[in-house]
LOMAR-695170 format. One record per residue (C-alpha): residue number from 1; x, y, z negated. Coordinates in nm, 2 decimals, decimal comma. Example, Ala and Ser with C-alpha at 12.3 -4.5 7.8 and 13.67 -1.06 7.14 Angstrom:
! LOMAR-695170
+-----+--------+--------+--------+
|   n |   east |  north |     up |
+-----+--------+--------+--------+
|   1 |   1,23 |  -0,45 |  -0,78 |
|   2 |   1,37 |  -0,11 |  -0,71 |
+-----+--------+--------+--------+
This chain:
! LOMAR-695170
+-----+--------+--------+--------+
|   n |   east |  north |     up |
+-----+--------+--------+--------+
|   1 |   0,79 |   2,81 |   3,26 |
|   2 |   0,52 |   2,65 |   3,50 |
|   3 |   0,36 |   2,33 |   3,43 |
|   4 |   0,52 |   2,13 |   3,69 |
|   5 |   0,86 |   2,26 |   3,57 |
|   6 |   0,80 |   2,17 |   3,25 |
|   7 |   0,72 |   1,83 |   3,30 |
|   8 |   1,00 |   1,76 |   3,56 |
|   9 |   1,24 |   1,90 |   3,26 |
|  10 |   1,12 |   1,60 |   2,98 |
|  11 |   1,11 |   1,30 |   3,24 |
|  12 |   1,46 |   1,42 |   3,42 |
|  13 |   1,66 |   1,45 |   3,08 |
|  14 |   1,64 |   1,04 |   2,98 |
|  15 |   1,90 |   1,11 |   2,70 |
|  16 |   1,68 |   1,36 |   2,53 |
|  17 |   1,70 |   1,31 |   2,14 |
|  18 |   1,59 |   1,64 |   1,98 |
|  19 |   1,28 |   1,83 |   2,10 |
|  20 |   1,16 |   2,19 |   1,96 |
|  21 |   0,94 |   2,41 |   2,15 |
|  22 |   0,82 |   2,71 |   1,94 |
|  23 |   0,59 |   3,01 |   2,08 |
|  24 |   0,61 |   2,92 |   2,45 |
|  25 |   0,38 |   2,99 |   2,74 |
|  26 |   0,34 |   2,87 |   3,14 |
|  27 |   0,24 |   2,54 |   3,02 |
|  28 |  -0,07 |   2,41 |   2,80 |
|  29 |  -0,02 |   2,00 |   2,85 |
|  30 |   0,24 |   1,88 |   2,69 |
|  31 |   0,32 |   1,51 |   2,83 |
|  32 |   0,65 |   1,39 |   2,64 |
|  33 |   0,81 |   1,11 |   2,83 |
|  34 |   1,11 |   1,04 |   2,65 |
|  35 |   1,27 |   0,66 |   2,58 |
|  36 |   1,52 |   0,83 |   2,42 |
|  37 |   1,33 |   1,10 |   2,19 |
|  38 |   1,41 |   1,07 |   1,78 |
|  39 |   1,26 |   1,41 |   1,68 |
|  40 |   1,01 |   1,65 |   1,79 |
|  41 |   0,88 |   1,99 |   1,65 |
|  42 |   0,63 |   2,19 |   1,82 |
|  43 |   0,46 |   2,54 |   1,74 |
|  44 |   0,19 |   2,70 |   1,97 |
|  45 |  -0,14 |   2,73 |   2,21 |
|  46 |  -0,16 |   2,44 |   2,41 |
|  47 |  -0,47 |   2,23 |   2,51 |
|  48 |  -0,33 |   1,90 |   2,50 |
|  49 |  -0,06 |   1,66 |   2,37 |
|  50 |   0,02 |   1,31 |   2,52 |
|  51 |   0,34 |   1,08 |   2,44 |
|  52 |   0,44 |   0,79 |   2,66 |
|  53 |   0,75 |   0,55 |   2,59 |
|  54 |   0,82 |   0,76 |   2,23 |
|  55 |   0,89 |   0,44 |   2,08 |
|  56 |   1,16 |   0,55 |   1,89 |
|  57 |   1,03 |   0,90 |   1,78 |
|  58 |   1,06 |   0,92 |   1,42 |
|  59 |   1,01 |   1,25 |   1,31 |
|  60 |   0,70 |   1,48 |   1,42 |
|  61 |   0,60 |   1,82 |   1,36 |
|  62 |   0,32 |   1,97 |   1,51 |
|  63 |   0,12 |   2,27 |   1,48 |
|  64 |  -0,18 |   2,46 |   1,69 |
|  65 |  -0,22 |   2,78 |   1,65 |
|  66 |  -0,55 |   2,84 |   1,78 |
|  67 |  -0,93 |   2,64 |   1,71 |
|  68 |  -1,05 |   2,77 |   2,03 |
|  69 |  -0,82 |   2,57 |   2,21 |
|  70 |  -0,97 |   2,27 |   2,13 |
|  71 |  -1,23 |   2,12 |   2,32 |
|  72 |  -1,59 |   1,88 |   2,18 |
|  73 |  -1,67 |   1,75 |   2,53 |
|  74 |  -1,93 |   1,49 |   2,43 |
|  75 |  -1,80 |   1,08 |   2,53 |
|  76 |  -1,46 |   1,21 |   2,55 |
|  77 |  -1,25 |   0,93 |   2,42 |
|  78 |  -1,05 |   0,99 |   2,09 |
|  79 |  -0,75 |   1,25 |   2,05 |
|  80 |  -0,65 |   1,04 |   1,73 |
|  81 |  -0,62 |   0,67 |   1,90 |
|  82 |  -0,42 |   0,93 |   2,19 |
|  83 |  -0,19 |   1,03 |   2,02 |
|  84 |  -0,07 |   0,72 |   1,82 |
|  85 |  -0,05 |   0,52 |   2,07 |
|  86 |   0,33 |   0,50 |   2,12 |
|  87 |   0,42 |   0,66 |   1,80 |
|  88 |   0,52 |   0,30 |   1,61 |
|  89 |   0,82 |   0,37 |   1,47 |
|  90 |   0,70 |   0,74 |   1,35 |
|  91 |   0,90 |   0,84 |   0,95 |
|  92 |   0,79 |   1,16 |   0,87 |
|  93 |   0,50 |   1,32 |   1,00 |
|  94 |   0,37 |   1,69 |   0,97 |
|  95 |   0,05 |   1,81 |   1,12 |
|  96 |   0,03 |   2,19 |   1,10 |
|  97 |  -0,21 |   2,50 |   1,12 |
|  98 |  -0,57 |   2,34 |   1,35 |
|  99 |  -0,39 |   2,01 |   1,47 |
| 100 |  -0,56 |   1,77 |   1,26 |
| 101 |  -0,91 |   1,97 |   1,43 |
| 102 |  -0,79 |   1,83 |   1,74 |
| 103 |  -0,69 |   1,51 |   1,63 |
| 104 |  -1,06 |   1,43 |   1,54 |
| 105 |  -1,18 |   1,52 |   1,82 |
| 106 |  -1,41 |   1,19 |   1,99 |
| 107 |  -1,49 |   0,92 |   1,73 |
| 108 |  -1,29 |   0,86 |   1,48 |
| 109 |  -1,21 |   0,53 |   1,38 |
| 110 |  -1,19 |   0,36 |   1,03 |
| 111 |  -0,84 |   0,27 |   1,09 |
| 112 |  -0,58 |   0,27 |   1,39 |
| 113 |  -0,52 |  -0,04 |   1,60 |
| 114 |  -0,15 |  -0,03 |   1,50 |
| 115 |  -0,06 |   0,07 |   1,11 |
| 116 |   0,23 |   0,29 |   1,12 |
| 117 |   0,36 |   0,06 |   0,91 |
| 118 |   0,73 |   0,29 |   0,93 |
| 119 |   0,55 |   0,64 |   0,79 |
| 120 |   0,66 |   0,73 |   0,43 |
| 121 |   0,58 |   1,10 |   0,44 |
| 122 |   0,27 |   1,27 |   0,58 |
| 123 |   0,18 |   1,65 |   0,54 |
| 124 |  -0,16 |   1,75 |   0,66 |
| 125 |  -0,30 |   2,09 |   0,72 |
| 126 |  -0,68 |   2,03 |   0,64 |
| 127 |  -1,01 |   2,19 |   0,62 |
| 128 |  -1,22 |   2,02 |   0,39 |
| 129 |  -1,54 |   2,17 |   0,46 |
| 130 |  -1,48 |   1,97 |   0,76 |
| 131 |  -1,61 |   1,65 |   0,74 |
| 132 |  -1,45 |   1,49 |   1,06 |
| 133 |  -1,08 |   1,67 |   0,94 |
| 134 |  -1,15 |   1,49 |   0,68 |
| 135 |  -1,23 |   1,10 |   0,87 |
| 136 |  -0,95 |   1,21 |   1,04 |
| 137 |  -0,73 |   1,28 |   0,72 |
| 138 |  -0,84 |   0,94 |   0,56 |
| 139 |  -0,76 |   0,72 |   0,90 |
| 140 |  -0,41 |   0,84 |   0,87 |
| 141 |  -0,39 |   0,74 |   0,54 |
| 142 |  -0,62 |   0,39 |   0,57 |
| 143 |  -0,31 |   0,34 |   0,86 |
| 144 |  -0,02 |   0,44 |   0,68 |
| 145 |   0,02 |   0,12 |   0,42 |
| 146 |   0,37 |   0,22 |   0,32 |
| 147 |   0,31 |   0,56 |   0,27 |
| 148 |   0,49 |   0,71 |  -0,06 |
| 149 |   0,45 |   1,11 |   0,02 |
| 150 |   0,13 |   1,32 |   0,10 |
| 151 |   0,10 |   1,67 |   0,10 |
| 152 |  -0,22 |   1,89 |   0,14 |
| 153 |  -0,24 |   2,23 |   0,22 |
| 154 |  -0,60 |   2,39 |   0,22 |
| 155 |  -0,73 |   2,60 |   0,50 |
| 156 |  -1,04 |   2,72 |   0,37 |
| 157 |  -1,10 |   3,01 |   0,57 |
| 158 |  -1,36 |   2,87 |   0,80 |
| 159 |  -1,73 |   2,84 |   0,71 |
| 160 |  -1,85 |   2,56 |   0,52 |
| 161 |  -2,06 |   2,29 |   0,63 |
| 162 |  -2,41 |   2,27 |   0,49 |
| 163 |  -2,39 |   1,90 |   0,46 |
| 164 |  -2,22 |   1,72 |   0,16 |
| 165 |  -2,12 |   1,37 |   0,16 |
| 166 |  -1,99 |   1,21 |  -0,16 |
| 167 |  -1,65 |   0,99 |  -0,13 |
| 168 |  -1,78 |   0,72 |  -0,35 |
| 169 |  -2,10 |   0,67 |  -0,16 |
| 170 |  -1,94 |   0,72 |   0,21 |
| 171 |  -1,78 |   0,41 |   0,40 |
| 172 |  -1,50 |   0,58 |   0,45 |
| 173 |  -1,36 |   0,61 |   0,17 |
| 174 |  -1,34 |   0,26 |   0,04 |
| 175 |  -0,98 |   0,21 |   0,02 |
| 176 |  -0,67 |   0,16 |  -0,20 |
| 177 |  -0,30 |   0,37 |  -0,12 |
| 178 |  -0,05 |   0,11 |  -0,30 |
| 179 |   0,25 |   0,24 |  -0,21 |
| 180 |   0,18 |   0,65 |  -0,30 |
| 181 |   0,38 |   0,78 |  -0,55 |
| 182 |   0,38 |   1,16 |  -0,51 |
| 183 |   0,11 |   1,37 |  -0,38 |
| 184 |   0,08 |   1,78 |  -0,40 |
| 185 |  -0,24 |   1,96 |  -0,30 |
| 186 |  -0,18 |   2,34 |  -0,22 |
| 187 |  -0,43 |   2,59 |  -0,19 |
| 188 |  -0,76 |   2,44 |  -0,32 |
| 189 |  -1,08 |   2,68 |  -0,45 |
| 190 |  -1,21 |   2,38 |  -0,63 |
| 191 |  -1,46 |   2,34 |  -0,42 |
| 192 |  -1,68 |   1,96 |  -0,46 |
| 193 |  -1,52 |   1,82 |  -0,15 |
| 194 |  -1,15 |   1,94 |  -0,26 |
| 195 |  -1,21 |   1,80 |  -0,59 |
| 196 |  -1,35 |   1,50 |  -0,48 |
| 197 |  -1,05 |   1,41 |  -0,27 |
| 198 |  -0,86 |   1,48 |  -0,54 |
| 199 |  -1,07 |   1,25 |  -0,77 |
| 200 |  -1,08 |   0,97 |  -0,48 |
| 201 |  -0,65 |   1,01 |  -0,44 |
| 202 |  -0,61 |   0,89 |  -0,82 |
| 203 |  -0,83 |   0,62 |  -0,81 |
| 204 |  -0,70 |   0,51 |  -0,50 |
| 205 |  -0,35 |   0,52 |  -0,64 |
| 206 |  -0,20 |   0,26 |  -0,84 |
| 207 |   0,13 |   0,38 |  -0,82 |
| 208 |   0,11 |   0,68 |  -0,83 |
| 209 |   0,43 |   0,87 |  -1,04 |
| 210 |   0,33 |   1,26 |  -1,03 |
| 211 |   0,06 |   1,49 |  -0,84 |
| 212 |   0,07 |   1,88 |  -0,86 |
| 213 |  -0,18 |   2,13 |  -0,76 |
| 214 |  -0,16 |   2,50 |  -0,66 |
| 215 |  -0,51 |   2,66 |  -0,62 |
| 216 |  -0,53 |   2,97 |  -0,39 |
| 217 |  -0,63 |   3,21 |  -0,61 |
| 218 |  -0,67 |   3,21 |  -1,00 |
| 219 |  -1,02 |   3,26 |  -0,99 |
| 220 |  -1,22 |   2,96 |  -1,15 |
| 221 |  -0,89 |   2,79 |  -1,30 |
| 222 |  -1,04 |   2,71 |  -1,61 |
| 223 |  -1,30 |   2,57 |  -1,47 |
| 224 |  -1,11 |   2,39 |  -1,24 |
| 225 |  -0,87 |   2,24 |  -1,53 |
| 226 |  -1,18 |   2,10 |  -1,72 |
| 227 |  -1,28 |   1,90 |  -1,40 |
| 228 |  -0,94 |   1,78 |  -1,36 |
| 229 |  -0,91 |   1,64 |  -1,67 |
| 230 |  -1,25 |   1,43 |  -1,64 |
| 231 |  -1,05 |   1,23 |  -1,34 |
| 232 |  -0,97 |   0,89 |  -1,42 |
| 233 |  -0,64 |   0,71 |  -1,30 |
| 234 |  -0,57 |   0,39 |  -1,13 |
| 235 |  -0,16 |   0,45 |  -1,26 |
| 236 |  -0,12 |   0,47 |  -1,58 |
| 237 |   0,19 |   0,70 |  -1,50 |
| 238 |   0,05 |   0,91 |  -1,31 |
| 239 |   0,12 |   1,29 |  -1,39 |
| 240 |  -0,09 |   1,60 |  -1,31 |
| 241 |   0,12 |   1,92 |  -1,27 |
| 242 |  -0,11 |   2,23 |  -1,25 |
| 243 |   0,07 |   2,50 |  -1,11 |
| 244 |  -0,02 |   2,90 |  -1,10 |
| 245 |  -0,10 |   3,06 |  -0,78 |
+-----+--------+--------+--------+
């Protein structure tokens, strides 16, 4: 499917509800003009994404398959700001496989314009040897005060950055999540910046109920265990569940 024919298909079906495209090729920009669009799920190569009058969209799940799709042109304005822009009524979001890469693309602010003050579930796909994944990661989270479910998964397969930047000493990271109850983390090394998110999500978390971790591997559990136990707690609730890989 060409371009043109793809685009002509979203703006000339104004009753559209349910979007999935999985897999598909012909078309890389995907420009989603649908009044009437409630959920959208999306798999694949593409080089950009672009809602306009999503206002209603509630449910989003979106994954790119490949890094080398995604372009650092230097001034180019900001993929996150983009693609929130007429998402204010978005529920549940998942951001899947190199999306959040893209999403950080340009600068990234502290916070968006508009909270989505409707999100209650957020899954992110993160690399956290990445430090602007991870700006990204927290300006969903700074925007997202009513947020009550986060779930990491780990890619770590990328190299890591030479440069380390502590949570408690960054700007970014000054912040308190009052609404989080459950949070799982998937397929951490234990690396500093891993286990400083981890560290920075419990202190940040007075209400938090319950949070479970699955490391990649069992190398370094022990090790691992002993740090996580050193973590204090905002909630006095809160509940670690270490689980085996």
């Amino acid at each position: 499917m060409g371009q043109d024919v793809f685009d002509h298909l979203i703006t000339s079906c104004p009753l559209l509800e349910r979007l999935t495209l999985m897999n598909f090729d012909g078309f890389s920009h995907l420009n989603i003009d649908a009044p009437g669009l409630l959920f959208f799920d999306i798999g694949g190569v593409f080089d950009d994404v672009s809602f306009k009058n999503t206002f209603q969209l509630a449910l989003v799940s979106i994954g790119l398959y490949a890094k080398d799709k995604i372009s650092k042109r230097p001034g180019c304005s900001s993929n996150l700001l983009k693609f929130f822009a007429h998402l204010p009524h978005i529920r549940r979001l998942e951001i899947q496989s190199y999306f959040l890469k893209y999403l950080a693309v340009g600068d990234v602010p502290l916070k968006l314009p508009s909270p989505c003050v409707d999100l209650g579930y957020l899954s992110l796909r993160i690399n956290f040897d990445d430090w602007e994944e991870n700006k990204a990661a927290l300006c969903l989270l700074r925007s997202s005060p009513n947020l009550q479910e986060l779930e990491i998964l780990a890619r770590p397969e990328e190299v890591p950055t030479e440069n380390f930047v502590s949570f408690r000493e960054d700007e970014h990271w000054s912040c308190m999540f009052d609404q989080l109850r459950l949070v799982k983390v998937s397929g951490i090394a234990g690396t500093r910046l891993e286990l400083g998110f981890i560290s920075f999500l419990l202190l940040a978390s007075p209400a938090l109920e319950r949070m479970t971790l699955k490391p990649a591997s069992a190398n370094g559990q022990l090790l691992m265990l002993k740090e996580l136990l050193r973590f204090r707690r905002a909630s006095v609730r809160a509940e670690i569940v270490y689980l085996d890989p």
